[in-house]
N, C-alpha and C positions, 0 to 999 in steps of 0.2 A: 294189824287190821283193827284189833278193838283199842288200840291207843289214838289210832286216826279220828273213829268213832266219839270217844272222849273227846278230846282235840273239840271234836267239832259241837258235842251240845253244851261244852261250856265256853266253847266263844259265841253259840248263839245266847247263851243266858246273859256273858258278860259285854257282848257286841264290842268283842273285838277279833285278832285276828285270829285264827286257828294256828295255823304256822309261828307264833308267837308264842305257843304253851310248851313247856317240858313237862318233864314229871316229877325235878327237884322244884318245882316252883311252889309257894306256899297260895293258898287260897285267898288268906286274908291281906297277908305282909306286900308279895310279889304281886297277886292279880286283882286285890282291891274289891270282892266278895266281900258281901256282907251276909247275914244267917239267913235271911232271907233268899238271896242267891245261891247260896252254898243249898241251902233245901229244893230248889227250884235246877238246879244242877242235879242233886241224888233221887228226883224224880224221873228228870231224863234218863239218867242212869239204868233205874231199878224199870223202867217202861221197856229203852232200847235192847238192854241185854235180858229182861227176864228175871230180874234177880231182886232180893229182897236185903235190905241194907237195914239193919235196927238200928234206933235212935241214940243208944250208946255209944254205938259206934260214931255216927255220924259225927258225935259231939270229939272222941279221940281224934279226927281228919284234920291232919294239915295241910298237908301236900297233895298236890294230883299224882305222885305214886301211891300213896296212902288209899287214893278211891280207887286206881288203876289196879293195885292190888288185890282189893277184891272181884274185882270186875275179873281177875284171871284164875281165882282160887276156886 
C-alpha cells in the first residue's frame, strides 16, 4: 500500500506514469528528477505519510527504495 502511494506522488511530481516506477530505479539516471523534483517528491512524502526526512538524507537518495525505505522504517 505505501509503495502504491509513492508510485503515485512521484508520478504526480514527474507527470508520468505510476505503473512505470519500481524501487530499483534511480531518481536522477532512470526517472530524469532534478533536485528540485527530487525535493518536491520528499515533500509529498513527509505530508502523505507523516514523516520527517532530514536534509542529509535526502542528499544520500538514489533510488525509490532508498525513500521507500524510510517511508517503512
Amino acid at each position: 500500500m505505501e509503495f502504491e502511494k509513492l508510485q503515485m506522488i512521484i508520478a504526480e511530481v514527474l507527470s508520468i506514469d505510476a505503473c512505470s516506477i519500481s524501487r530499483d530505479m534511480s531518481f536522477y539516471d532512470d526517472l530524469g528528477a532534478d533536485s528540485l523534483e527530487l525535493f518536491q517528491i520528499v515533500m509529498g512524502v513527509e505530508g502523505e505519510f507523516d514523516i520527517v526526512i532530514e536534509e542529509n538524507t535526502v542528499n544520500e537518495m538514489n533510488t525509490v527504495d532508498d525513500l521507500y525505505k524510510l517511508i517503512i522504517s
